[in-house]
N, C-alpha and C positions, 0 to 999 in steps of 0.2 A: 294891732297886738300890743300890750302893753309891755313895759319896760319889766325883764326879768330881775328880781331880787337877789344880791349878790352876797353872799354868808363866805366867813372866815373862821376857821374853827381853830378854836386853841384848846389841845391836850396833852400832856408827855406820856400820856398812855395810847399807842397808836394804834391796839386793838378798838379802842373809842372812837377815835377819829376816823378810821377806818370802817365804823360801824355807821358812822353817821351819816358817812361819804354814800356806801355802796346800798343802803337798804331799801331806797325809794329812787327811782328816775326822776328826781327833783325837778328839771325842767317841764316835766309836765303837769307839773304845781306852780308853776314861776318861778321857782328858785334856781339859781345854779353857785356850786360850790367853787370859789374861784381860790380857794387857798387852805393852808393849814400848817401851822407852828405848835411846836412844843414844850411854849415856854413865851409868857410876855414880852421878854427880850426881842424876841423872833416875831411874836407876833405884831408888835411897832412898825418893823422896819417892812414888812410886808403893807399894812394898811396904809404904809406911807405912800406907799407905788397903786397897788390894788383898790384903793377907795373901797370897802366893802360897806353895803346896805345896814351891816348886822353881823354883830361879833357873839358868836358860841364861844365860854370860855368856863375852864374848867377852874377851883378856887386854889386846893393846892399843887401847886408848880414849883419845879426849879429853879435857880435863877430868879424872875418874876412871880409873883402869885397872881390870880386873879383879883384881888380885891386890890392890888396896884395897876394892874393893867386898866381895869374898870375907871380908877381915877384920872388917869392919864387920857383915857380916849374920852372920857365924860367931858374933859377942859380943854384937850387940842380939839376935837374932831364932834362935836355935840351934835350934829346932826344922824351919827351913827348908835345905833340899839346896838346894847350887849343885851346878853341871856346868860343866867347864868347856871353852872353844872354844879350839885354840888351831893354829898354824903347827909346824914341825919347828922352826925357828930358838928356839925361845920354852919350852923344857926348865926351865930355871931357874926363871922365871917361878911354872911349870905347879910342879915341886917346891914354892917355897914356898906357894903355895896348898895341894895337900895337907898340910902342915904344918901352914894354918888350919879342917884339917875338912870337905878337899871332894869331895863325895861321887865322883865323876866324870869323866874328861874324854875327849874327842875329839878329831882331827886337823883341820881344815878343809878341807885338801885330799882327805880321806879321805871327806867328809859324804855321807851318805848316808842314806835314810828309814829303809830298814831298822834300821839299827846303833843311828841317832839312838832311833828306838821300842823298842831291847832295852834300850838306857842307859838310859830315861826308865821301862821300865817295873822296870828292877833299884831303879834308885833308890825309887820310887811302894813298892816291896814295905818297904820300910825306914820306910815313914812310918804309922804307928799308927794315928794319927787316921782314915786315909780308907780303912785293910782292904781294899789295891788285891789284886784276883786278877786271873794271866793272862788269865781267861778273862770278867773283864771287860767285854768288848767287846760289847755288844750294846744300848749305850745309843743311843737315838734320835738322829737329827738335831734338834736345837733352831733356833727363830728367832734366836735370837741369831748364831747358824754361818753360816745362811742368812744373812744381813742382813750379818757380814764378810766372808765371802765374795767377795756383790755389789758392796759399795762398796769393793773391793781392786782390783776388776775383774775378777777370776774369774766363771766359769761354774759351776753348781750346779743337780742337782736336786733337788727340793723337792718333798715335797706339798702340793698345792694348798688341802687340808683344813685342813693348819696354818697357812695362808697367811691363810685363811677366821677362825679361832679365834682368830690372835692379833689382826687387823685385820676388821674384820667389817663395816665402809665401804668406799665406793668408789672416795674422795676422796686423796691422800697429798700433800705438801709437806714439803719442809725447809724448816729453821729453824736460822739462824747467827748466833750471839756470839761477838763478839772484842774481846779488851781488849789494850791495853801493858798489861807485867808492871811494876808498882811498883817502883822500889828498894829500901824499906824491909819492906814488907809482902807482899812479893808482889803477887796479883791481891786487886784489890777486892772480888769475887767470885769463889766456884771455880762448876766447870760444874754441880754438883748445886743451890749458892744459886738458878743462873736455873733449871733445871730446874723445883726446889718453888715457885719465884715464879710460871712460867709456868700450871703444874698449878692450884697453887690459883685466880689468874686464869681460868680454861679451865671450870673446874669450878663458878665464881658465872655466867661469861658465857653458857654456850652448855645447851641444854635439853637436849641427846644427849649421850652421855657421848667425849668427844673421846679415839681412843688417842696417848699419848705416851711416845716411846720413845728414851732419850740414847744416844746412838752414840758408838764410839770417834773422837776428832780431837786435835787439838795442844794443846798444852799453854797456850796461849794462848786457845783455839776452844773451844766447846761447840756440838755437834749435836744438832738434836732431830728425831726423822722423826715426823710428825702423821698423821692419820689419822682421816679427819672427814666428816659426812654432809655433802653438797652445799648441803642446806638452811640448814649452821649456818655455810657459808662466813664470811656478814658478821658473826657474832657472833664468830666465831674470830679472825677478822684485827683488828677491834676490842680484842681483848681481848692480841696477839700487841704492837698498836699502841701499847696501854696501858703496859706493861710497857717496851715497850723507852725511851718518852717516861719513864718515871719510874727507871729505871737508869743513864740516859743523865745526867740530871740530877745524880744522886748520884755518876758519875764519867765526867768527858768524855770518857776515853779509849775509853767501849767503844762500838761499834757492833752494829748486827743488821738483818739480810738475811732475806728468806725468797723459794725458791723460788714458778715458776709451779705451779698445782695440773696433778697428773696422775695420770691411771686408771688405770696399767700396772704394777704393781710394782717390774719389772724396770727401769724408765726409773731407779729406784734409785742407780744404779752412776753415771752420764751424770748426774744432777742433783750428787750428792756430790763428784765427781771437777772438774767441768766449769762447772757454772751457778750452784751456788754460792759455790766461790773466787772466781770472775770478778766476783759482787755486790762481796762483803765486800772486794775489793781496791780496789772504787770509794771505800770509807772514805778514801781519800789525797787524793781531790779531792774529797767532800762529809764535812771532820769534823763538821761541824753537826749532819748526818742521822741522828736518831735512828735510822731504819727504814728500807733499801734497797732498793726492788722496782724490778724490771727497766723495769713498764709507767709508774713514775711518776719516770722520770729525764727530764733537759730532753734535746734534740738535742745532743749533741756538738758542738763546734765543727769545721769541716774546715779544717783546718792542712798545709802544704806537710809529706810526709814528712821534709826534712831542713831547718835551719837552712842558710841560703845565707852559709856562711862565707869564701868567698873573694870575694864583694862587700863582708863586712863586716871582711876583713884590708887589703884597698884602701883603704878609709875610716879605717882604724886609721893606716894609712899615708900617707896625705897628711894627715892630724891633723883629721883630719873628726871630731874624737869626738863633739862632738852630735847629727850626724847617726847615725854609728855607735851609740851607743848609744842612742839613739830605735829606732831598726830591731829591737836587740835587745829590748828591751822589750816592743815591740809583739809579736814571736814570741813574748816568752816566756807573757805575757799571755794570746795563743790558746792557747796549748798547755795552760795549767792550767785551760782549757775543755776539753780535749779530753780525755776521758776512757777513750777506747779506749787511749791511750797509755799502758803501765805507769808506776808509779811507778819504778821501776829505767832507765825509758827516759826519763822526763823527770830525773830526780835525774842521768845518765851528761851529758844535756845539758847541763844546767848548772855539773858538771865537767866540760867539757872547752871550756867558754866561761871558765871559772877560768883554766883551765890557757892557752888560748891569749891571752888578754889580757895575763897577766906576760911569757907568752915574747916578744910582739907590743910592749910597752912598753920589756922590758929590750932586747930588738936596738935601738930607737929612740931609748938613751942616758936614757931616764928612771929615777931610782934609783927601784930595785923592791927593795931589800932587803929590808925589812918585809914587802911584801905575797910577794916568792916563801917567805920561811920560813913566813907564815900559811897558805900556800893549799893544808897540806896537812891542817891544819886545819880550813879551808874545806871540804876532800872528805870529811873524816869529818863534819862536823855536817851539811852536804846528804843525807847517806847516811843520815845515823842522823832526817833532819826525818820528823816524823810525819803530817806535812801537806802539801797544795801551798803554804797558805797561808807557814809558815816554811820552804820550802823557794828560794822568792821572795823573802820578806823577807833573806833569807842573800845571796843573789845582789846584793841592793841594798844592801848592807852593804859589802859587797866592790866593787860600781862606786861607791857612795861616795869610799872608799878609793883608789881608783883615778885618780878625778878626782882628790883632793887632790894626787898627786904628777905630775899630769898640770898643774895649777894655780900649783905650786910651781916646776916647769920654767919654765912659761910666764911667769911673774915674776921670775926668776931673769934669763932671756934677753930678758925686755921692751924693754930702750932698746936692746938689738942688733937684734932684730926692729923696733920700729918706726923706725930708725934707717932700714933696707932700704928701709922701706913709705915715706917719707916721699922719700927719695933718689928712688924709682920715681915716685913721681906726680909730685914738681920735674922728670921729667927727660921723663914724656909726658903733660904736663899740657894740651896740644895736641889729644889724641887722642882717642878717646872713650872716656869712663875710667869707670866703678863699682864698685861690690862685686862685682859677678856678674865684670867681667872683671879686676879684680885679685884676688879669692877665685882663677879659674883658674890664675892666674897663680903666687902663692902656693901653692897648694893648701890654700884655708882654707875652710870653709863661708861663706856672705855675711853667715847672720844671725850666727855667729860672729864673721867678721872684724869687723863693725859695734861689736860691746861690746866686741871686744879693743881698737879706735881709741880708743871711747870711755874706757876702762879709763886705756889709754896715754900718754894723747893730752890737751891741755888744748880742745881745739876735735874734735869729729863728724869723720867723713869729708867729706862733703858740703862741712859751714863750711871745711873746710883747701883743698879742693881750688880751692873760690870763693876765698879769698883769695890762692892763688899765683896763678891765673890772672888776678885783678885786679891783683896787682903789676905781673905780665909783659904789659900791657893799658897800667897807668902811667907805666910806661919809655916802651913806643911813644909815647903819648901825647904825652910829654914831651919828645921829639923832632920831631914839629910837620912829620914829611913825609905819615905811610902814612893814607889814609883811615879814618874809625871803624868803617866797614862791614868793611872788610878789613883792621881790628886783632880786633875780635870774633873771628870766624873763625881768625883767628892763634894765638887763645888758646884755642878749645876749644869757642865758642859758636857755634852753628851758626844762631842768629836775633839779631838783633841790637837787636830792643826788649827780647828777655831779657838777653842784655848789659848793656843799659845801666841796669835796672834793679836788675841786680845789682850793677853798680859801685856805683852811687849807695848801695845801703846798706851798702855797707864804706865808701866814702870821705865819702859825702854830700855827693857831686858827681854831676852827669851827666858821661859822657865829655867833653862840650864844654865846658861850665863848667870840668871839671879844665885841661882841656887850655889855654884861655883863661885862667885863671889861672897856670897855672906859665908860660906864653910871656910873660907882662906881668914 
């Protein structure tokens, strides 16, 4: 049988790639498709590992274009065909690529199965090494075809004998690792290091011989689909446990998930696509966890679907901000329990609680120059946090911030303000007067206004109010007509042994004593 032809496709359009992948069982042309990048960049460091026969590449890319990748592979690797994809508008392009030696090209509007199989198999005939003949075509369906197929989401059939041959258990689960990509180094690990880690682990733990099989995923990701006798479940997860607790350790950033166990084959496609991303994304609110299983997460927290921001723009607005931002707190607090909530959905919250607190500060005359140039800032480091943990702690960096110029106002305008507050209670000092009903009045919170008094102020609320109303108690007095019962009263005391008790320790008189003494 001759040597299959090995294609790497390079598109940033992944409906393309995807198109290229699934429309023909390639291997039964010789071909099989051993990879796919979306972007030059991507597709170097693959052909570096992967050896491919023959690079499909598309011309405009991000990052890389095609007519750089062309040159690149034309002077490292020359014994490799490109082909290349291109638009009517994109001639020039496509020109100097042939000038760098390629073998090939297409129209994209023209793409078609057929055309694409005569290009791939003109090119295959020009390659030495792999003695491609037309006639080719009669190589088997392999598990590996089967297995992309399924987890692309395609339909396939299969013999069930090879199904039998390559997994010969009943048992099947995935298995996912994910890291952040270092700066310097790249990944800590590439996806083969946990592969041979896992294997060897697999291979001391369990007494049946466990099947293990690395699947294509991101470039980030590494999949493993297992395949294991029922019996050796607890040796297997033991030994899946092991590993990820001692990887984990050597670098925080990476996690690992593993699907529920399942009988079915085909459940394949549904666990890859669906049950496993959904683990591994839990990484944003558990980075501790070494090891993410569906049955061993706590309950979720149940949180209101939206933050209730126009009670907390009223609060922002009558200068309520302690209260205002206690409330936010408390939301955001549940929410980073709440795990069903994307990261993308909590990180949008917490920009857009950025964004409204400058705009809500600057309409209200507090200089926000600082924090509006920061807070765009503020949305790329929420975005890029890898955590809920510094996703939050960012948030509180910024209400920090926030207070201080909220702080800075409110010192700025202190003797105008308490100027107001002081005018108001001399003037219904009569009345029934406290926090709770000049906070309304003002619109200040009470336990607020209380430390802003104190702040302000060389005497409490409380002390100030007793002694105005003891002055205006003293005058009466001192005039020697209106009864003590119906001076009390006058002044704002509704009992008049509290009254008099209170006189007595501002002047260290009883009302009658005072009053007896100033008439002599």
């Amino acid at each position: 049988m001759n040597k299959l032809c090995n294609i790497l496709i390079v598109d940033d359009e992944i409906l393309v790639r995807q198109g290229i992948k699934h429309h023909l069982s390639w291997e039964k042309y010789g071909f099989r498709i051993v990879g796919e990048a979306s972007n030059g960049k991507e597709a170097l460091a693959l052909i570096e590992t992967l050896r491919p026969h023959i690079v499909i590449t598309d011309i405009v890319m991000p990052i890389m274009d095609g007519e750089e990748l062309t040159r690149i592979v034309k002077q490292n690797y020359p014994e490799i065909e490109v082909i290349v994809l291109s638009s009517y508008g994109e001639f020039n392009y496509v020109r100097s690529t042939f000038q760098q030696g390629v073998a090939d090209y297409i129209l994209k509007p023209k793409l078609d199965t057929d055309e694409l199989l005569q290009v791939l198999q003109r090119t295959a005939r020009k390659i030495p090494s792999i003695q491609y003949q037309a006639d080719a075509g009669d190589n088997p369906i392999t598990m590996d075809h089967v297995i992309e197929k399924l987890i692309s989401g395609y339909s396939i059939d299969y013999d069930t004998e090879l199904l039998k041959q390559t997994f010969p258990y009943t048992r099947f689960a995935l298995i996912g690792m994910e890291q952040a990509a270092q700066q310097d180094t790249g990944r800590s690990y590439s996806a083969s290091d946990l592969f041979s880690r896992l294997t060897d682990r697999m291979a001391d733990a369990c007494e049946q011989k466990i099947v293990l099989r690395l699947l294509p995923s991101d470039v980030h990701a590494a999949v493993v689909l297992a395949n294991l006798d029922p019996r050796e479940a607890d040796s297997w997860m033991a030994a899946v446990r092991e590993v990820a607790q001692e990887t984990k350790q050597a670098d925080p950033q990476i996690g690992w998930a593993v699907s529920h166990l399942f009988d079915d084959f085909n459940r394949i496609s549904e666990v890859y696509q669906d049950e496993l991303p959904k683990l591994l994304s839990y990484r944003f609110y558990f980075p501790e966890t070494a090891l993410l299983m569906e049955d061993e997460l706590p309950q979720p927290v149940q949180v209101n679907s939206s933050f209730n921001l126009k009670q907390f723009t009223e609060e922002m607005k009558r200068e309520h901000f302690d209260a205002a931002f206690q409330d936010l707190r408390s939301y955001v607090a549940a929410m980073s329990r709440n795990y069903n909530s994307t990261a993308f959905e909590f990180k949008s919250l917490l920009g857009n609680i950025v964004f409204n607190i400058t705009i809500l500060l600057g309409n209200q005359g507090y200089d926000m120059k600082e924090l509006d140039a920061a807070k765009y800032s503020y949305f790329k480091t929420i975005n890029d946090a890898p955590h809920v943990h510094e996703a939050v702690r960012l948030l509180e960096t910024f209400l920090e911030e926030a207070n201080r110029q909220i702080m800075a106002k409110t010192q700025q305008g202190g003797s105008a303000s308490m100027k107001k507050l002081l005018e108001y209670i001399e003037e219904h000092h009569a009345e029934t007067l406290n926090l709770t009903t000049l906070g309304q009045y003002f619109h200040f919170n009470p336990s607020y206004l209380s430390s802003y008094f104190t702040t302000h102020h060389t005497e409490g609320f409380s002390e100030y109010l007793n002694k105005i109303r003891v002055e205006k108690a003293a005058e009466l007095l001192r005039s020697g007509i209106m009864p003590i019962s119906d001076i009390s009263s006058t002044v704002g005391y509704s009992d008049p042994s509290y009254f008099t008790k209170v006189f007595k320790k501002v002047t260290g008189y009883s009302p009658s004593q005072y009053r007896r003494e100033h008439l002599h």
